[in-house]
N, C-alpha and C positions, 0 to 999 in steps of 0.2 A: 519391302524386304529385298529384291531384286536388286533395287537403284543404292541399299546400302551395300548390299553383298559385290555389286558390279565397282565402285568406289573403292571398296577395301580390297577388291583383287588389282584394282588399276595400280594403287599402291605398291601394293607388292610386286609386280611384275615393273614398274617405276623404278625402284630400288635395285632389283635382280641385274635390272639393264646397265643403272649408273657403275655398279661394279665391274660388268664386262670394261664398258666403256673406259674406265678410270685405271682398268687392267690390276684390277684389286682382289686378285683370287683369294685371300685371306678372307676377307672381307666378305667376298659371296660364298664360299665355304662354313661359315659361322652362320650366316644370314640361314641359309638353305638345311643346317643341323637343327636352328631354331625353329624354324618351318618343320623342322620332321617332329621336333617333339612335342611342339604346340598343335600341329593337327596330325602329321601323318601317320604318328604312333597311337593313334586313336580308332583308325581304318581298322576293318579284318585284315591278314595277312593274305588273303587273295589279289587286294590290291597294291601289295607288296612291288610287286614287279610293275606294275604302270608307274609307281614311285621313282622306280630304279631308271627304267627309260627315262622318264622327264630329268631327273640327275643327269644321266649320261649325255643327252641332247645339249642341257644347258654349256656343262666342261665343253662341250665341242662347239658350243655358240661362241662359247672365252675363248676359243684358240683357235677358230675360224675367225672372227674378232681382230687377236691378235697380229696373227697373217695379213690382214686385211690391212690394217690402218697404221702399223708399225713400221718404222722403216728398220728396223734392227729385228727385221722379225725371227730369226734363225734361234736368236740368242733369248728373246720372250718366249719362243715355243718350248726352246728345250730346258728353262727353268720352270715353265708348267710342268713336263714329263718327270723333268727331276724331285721336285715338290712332291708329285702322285703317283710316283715308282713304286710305293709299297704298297698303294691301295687297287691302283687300274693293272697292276701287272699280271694280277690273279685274275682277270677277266676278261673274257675272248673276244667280247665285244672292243677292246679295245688293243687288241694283238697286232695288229697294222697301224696302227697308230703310230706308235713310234719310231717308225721311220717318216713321220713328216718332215721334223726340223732338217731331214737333209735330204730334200725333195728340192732342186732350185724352183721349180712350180708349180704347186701341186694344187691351184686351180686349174691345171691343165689335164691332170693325172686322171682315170679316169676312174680309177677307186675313190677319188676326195673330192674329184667336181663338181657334183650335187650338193654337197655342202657350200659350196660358195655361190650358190644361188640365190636371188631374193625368193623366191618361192619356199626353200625347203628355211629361212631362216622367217619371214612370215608363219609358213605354217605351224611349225615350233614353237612359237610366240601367241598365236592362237590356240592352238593347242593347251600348252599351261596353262593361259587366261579360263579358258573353258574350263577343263577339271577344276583349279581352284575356286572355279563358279559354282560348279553341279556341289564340290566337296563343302560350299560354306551354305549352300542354302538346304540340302539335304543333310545337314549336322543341325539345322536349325529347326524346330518345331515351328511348323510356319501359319502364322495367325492368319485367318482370311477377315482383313476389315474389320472389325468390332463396330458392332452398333447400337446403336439406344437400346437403354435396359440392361446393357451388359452381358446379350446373346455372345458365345463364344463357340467356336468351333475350331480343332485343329488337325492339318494333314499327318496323319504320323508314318512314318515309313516304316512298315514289316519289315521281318528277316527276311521274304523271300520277295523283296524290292516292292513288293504293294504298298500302297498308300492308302490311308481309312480316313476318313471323318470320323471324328467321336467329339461326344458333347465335355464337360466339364467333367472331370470324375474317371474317365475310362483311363485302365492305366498302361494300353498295351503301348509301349513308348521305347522304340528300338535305336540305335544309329547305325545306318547304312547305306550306302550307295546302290544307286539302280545299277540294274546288271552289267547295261550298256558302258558304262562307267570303264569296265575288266578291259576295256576294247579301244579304249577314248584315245590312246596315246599312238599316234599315225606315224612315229616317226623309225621305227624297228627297221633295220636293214634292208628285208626283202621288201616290207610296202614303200619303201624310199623310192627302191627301181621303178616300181611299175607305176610311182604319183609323179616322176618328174615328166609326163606326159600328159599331165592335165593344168590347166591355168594356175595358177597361183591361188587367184582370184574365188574361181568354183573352190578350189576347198575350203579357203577360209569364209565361205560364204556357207559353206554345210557345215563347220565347223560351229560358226556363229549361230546358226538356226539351231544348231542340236542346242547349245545353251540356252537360248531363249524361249525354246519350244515354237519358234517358226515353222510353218510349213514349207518342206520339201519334196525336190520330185518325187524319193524314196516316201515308201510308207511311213505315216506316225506313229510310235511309239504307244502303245495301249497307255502308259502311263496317262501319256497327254490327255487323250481320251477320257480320261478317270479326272484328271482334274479341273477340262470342261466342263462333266458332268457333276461333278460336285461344285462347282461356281454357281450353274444352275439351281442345282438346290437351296444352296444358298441364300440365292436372291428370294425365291419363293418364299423360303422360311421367314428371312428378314422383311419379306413386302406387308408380311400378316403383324396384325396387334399381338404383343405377348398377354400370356390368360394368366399369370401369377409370377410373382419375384421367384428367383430362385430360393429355395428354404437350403438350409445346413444339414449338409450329411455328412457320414461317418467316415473313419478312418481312408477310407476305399479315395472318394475326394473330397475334399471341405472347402465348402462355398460358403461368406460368411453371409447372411441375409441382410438386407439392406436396411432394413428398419424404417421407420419415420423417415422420410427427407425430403425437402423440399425440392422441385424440376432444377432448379439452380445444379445441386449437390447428385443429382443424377445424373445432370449433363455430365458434369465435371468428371463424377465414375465411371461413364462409358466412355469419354474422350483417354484418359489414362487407362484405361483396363485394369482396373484394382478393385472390382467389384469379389472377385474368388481370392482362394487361400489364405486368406487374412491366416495371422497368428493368435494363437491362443493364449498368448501373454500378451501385458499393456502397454499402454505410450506406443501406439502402434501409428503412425501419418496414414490420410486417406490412401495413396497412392501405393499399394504391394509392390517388392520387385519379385519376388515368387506368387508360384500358385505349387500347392503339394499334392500332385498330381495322384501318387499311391506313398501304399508303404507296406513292405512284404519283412517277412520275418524270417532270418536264420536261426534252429534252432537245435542246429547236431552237438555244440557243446554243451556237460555238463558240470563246468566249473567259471568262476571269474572269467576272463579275458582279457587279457597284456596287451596285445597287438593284434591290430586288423589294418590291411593295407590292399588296396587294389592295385596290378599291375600297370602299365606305362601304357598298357595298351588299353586297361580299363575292358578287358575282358575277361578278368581271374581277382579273386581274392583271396591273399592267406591272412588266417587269424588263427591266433593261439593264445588257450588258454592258462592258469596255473598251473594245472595237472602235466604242463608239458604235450598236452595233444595238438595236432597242425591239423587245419581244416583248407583245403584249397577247393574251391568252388566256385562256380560262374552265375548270374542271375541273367543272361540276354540270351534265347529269350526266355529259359525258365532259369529257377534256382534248382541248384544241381550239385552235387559232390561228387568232386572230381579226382581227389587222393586226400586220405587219410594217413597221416603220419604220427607215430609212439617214438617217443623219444626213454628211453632209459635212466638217462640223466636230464637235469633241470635245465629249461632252457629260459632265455632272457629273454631272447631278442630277433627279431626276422627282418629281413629286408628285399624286395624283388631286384634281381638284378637289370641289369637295362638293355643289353646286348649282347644273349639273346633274353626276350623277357620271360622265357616258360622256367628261367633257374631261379631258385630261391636262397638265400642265404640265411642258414639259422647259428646264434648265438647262444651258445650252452653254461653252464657255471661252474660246470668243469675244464676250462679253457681252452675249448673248442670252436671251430666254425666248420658247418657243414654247407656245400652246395649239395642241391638235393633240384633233379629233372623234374618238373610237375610232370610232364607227357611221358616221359620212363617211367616214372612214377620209383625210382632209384636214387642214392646217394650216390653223388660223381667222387666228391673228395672231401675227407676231412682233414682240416689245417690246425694242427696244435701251436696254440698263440704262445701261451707262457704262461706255467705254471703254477707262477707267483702270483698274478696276476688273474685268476682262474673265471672271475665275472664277465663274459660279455654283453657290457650292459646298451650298447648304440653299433649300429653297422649302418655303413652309405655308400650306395655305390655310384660310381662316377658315372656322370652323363654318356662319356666315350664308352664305358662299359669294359675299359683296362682296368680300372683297379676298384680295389674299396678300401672305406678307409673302417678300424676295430676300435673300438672303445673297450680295453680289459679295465678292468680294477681289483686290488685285492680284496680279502673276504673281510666281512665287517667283525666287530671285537667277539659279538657271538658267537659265530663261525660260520653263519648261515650265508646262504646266497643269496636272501632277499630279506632285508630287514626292514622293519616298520617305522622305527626311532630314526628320525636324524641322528649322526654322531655330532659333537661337539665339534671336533679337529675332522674335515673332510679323510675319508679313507685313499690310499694311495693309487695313481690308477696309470693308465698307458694311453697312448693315442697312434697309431701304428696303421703303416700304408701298407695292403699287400696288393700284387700282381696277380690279377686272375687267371690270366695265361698259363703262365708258368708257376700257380701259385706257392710262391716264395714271398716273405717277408721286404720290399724294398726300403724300407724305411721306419724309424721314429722319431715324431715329431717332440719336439721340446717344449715341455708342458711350463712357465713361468710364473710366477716366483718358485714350483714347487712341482714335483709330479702330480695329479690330482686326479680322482677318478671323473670321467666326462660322462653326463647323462645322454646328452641327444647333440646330434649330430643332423648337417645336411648342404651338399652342394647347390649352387646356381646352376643356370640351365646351360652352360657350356663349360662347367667342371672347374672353371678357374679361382674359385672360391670356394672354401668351404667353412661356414660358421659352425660354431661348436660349444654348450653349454655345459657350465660343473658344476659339482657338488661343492667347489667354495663360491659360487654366488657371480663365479665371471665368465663373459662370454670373450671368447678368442676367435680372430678371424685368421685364415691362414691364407696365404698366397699361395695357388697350387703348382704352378708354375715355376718357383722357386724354392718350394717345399718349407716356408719358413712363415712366422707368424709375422702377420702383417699392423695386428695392434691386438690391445686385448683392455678393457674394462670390469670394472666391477658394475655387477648389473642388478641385483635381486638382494634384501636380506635373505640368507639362505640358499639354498638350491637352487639352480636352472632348471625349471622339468622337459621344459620345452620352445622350439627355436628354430624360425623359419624366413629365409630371405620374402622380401617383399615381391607386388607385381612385378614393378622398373627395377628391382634387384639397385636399387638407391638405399634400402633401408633394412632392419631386419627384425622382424618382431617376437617377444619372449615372452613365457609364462614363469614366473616364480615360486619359488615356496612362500613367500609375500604376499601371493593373492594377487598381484599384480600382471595388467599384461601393458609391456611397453613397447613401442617403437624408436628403435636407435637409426640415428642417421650414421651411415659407417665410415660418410667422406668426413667427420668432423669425431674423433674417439671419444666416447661415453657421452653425445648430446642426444637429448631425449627429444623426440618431436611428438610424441604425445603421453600418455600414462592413464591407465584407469584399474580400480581395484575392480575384481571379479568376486563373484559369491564364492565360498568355501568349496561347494560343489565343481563349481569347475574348473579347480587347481589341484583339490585334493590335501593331502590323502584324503582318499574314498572310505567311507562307512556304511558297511552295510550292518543292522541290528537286524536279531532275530526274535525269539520266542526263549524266554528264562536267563535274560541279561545277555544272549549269547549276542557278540558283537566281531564282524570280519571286518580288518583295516587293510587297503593297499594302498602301497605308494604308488605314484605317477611312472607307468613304464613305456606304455606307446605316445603318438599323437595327441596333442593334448586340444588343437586347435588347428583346420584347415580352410584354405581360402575355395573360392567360388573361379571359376576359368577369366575371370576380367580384374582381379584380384580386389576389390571394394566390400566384397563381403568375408565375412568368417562364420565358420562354426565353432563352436564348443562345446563343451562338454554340462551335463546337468543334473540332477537327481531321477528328472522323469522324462530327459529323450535329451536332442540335440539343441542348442539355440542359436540363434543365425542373426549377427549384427551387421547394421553396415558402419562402414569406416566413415568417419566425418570429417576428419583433418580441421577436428575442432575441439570445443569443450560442448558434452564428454565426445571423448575420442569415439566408442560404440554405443550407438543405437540400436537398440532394439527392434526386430523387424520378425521375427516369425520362431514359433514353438514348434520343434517335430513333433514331440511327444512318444507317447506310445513304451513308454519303459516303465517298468514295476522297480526297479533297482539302479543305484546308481548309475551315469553314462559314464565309464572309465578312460574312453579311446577315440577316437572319430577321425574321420576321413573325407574328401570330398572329389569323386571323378566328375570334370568335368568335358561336356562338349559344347562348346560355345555356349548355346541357351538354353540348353538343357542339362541338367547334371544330377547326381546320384549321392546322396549324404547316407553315407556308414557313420551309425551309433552305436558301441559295444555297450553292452554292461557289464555287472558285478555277477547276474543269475546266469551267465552263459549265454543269454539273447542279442541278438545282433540286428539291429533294423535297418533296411535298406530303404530310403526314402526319395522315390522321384519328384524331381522341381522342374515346373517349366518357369523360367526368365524371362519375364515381360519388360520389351524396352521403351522408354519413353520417348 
């Protein structure tokens, strides 16, 4: 795990450097957003600020860089300043800065000398290397060896930085960095002064040891300690004969029992670790790529459920039901309600904003949007969209966390907010930019051939895209950048319920009122690269029957289908819990790989946080139950 995690940070920090080098701040500016929303928005916000430094360090690596190797350098520095006048101007750390570019030398200067060190540009570089070490192996639940039989054990890391052994089954399974972690980043103002009097060398030498768990002169880390001592046990356990197969237990963790098989077929099980969390459905391959570690149950609402969503940060979830009530709660490390929110009028739709992630965005059917404080636990502002248009059935909010984009429509022939019947002729709908700031309307976009109401809605991970699915059957991509559509296809008989950019954001994949879920290739307009029909269940509409013919129908209103953090897998939706395929970039496109279970009532919704190898499947249902289901990711 080490020698992959070391690998995949070389990389990264590979990449970060060709940028400097190439003098391609675009370029490392994008790279470094990507890096925050793939792992650093994942951190608690205590480690916020060790984020902030390693940013700050890097810009002044670019333009230490810069200075260095440029013979125009005056004119490279101060198209950096001008570029990042709106962002570093508000920050003190960067207040003297901006007289470099008219320093004639300002390695001589003795405010900015230290920066043109090889020492303080070494330990900077060590530095990052490290935390994105500590950050990728402590995100990881980390296997120790597996061996014959299919003994498993894994370190988990506590909320309050401990690390446990536990067998198969236990489900205390946290994501967080050790303390030391809050501390990692050496390169802050004042410790700059007092480190440029020690070697180069000696830091990045204690640098290096704290990642690998070397010993140094300083004391070790209790940690360490704890997981020499648990290697130890380890070996012990593993030296002795196992006294029985593991047998299958219940919900808590599920190991499937190995049956009949011959040493062949046992090797082969303990070599892949696929001996635990089999699935509960069929055409299942020897080899699992989960194991389902728990599964805990939210149970504060008493209606349907539309929407459940975990924040950016994957430490809050809101979900709401028909009745219009908002549930905002956390599960790490317990499950917890955290604000309750009564809506007056019928709400549609919710979305977490992305900057800052504690604001929620709700969609009403009176054509409204509220931002609403989870931490105030207060409405900040309500934005009346249009009248006419009174449904807000889709809200997305941009990656930068400027704007969001509204899906209004108007009210269907009924006159209700939420109708069951598809209409023949889509109902008419909006698609509309507004400005979070200043929340003001900037724009609407031009819905083609016709205005049309849009179901679901969702940007890529640097805002520059946003695909968008409708009630007449076609998906439009828009260029966000130019504010205009980029292509648009006819994709589904019927409806789009649902619609999500791929891993490599190369492709984008839908759910239909067809039954169908397909992947479109978006460099090539309307080419399919794979297609598979889905059960009734997990496109919907949903049915729930009761007791004396009584039968509840909902349409598709949240998430219909979410990927796994490596993008290869999906979930969806079911009658009795969540299902989890993987992609095969074959015939059929999904494979069958693991049953959550655990639902009395249809799955309407789902969701998937993840962190690297571990990650957390939200199943809504129809009865108001909500399962939360941890997976640990076994790699091959």
């Amino acid at each position: 795990l080490y020698c992959h995690c070391t690998l995949r940070v070389d990389k990264i920090i590979d990449q970060l450097q060709q940028f400097v080098l190439n003098f391609d701040l675009f370029g490392l500016k994008e790279y470094w957003l990507y890096l925050d929303r793939r792992l650093f928005c994942r951190l608690e916000d205590v480690y916020r600020s060790t984020v902030n430094k390693l940013r700050t360090s890097l810009y002044r690596y670019y333009v230490i860089n810069t200075i260095q190797v440029t013979s125009c350098r005056a004119r490279k520095t101060q198209e950096f300043f001008q570029k990042q006048a709106l962002e570093l101007q508000s920050q003190v750390e960067w207040r003297d800065w901006f007289i470099l570019p008219f320093i004639p030398t300002p390695e001589q200067n003795p405010a900015f000398s230290p920066y043109f060190s090889r020492q303080w540009s070494d330990t900077f570089l060590v530095s990052l290397h490290n935390f994105l070490s500590v950050l990728f192996q402590c995100m990881h639940i980390l296997w120790l060896n597996p061996q014959p039989q299919c003994y498993k054990f894994a370190v988990l890391v506590r909320s309050d930085g401990e690390e446990v052994i536990t067998h198969e089954g236990d489900v205390m399974v946290h994501h967080k960095l050790p303390v030391y972690v809050q501390n990692m980043d050496r390169l802050g103002d004042t410790e700059l002064q007092a480190s440029t009097s020690e070697p180069a060398s000696s830091q990045s030498q204690q640098l290096t040891n704290q990642s690998t768990n070397q010993p140094t002169n300083q004391p070790s880390h209790p940690r360490h300690k704890r997981i020499q001592e648990h290697e130890k046990e380890r070996k012990e356990l593993f030296s002795k004969p196992p006294s029985q197969t593991p047998e299958k237990k219940g919900d808590a963790g599920e190991v499937e029992p190995l049956g009949e098989a011959s040493s062949d077929s046992l090797d082969s099980c303990s070599n892949s670790r696929s001996c635990g969390g089999a699935a509960e459905g069929g055409g299942l391959s020897v080899e699992q790529p989960f194991i389902k570690l728990s599964q805990e149950e939210y149970g504060e609402h008493h209606s349907s459920i539309m929407h459940c969503r975990v924040d950016c940060s994957g430490r809050r979830v809101a979900s709401l039901d028909v009745d219009g009530v908002i549930k905002v709660w956390s599960f790490n490390p317990i499950m917890q309600t955290k604000a309750t929110i009564m809506s007056k009028s019928p709400l549609l739709s919710l979305e977490w904003a992305t900057k800052p992630d504690r604001l929620l965005l709700l969609g009403s059917g009176v054509g409204t949007v509220r931002l609403y404080d989870t931490d105030a636990k207060k409405n900040l502002y309500e934005m009346n969209i249009d009248e006419t248009h009174p449904r807000i059935l889709s809200l997305a909010c941009s990656p930068s966390g400027s704007s969001f984009v509204c899906s209004a429509a108007a009210l269907s022939r009924s006159g209700s907010v939420d109708s069951a019947p598809r209409l023949p002729i889509p109902v008419s709908g909006q698609l509309l930019l507004w400005d979070t700031k200043t929340v003001k309307q900037q724009l609407q976009f031009s819905l083609e051939p016709e205005p049309v109401a849009i179901n679901c809605t969702a940007f890529n991970h640097n805002g520059n895209l946003l695909v968008t699915g409708a009630a007449d059957g076609v998906i439009r991509l828009f260029d966000m950048q130019r504010y205009e559509s980029a292509m648009s296809w006819r994709a589904h008989d019927g409806e789009v319920y649902s619609v999500e950019f791929s891993y490599d954001e190369n492709t984008v994949f839908s759910i239909g009122e067809d039954g169908k879920f397909i992947q479109w290739n978006i460099h090539r307009c309307g080419v399919k690269q794979s297609d598979q029909v889905l059960p009734q269940d997990a496109t919907g509409p949903f049915i729930l029957s009761g007791y004396s013919g009584y039968k509840q129908v909902q349409v598709p209103r949240g998430r219909l289908f979410a990927f796994d953090s490596e993008g290869q897998h999906v979930l969806t939706c079911s009658s009795t819990g969540g299902l989890i395929y993987r992609l095969t970039n074959g015939e059929p496109a999904l494979e069958s790989v693991l049953s959550l279970g655990g639902h009395k009532a249809p799955v309407v919704t789902v969701d998937w946080c993840s962190a690297v190898d571990c990650g957390t499947c939200l199943t809504a249902s129809m009865d108001g139950k909500i399962k939360l289901s941890t997976l640990l990711a076994q790699k091959s």
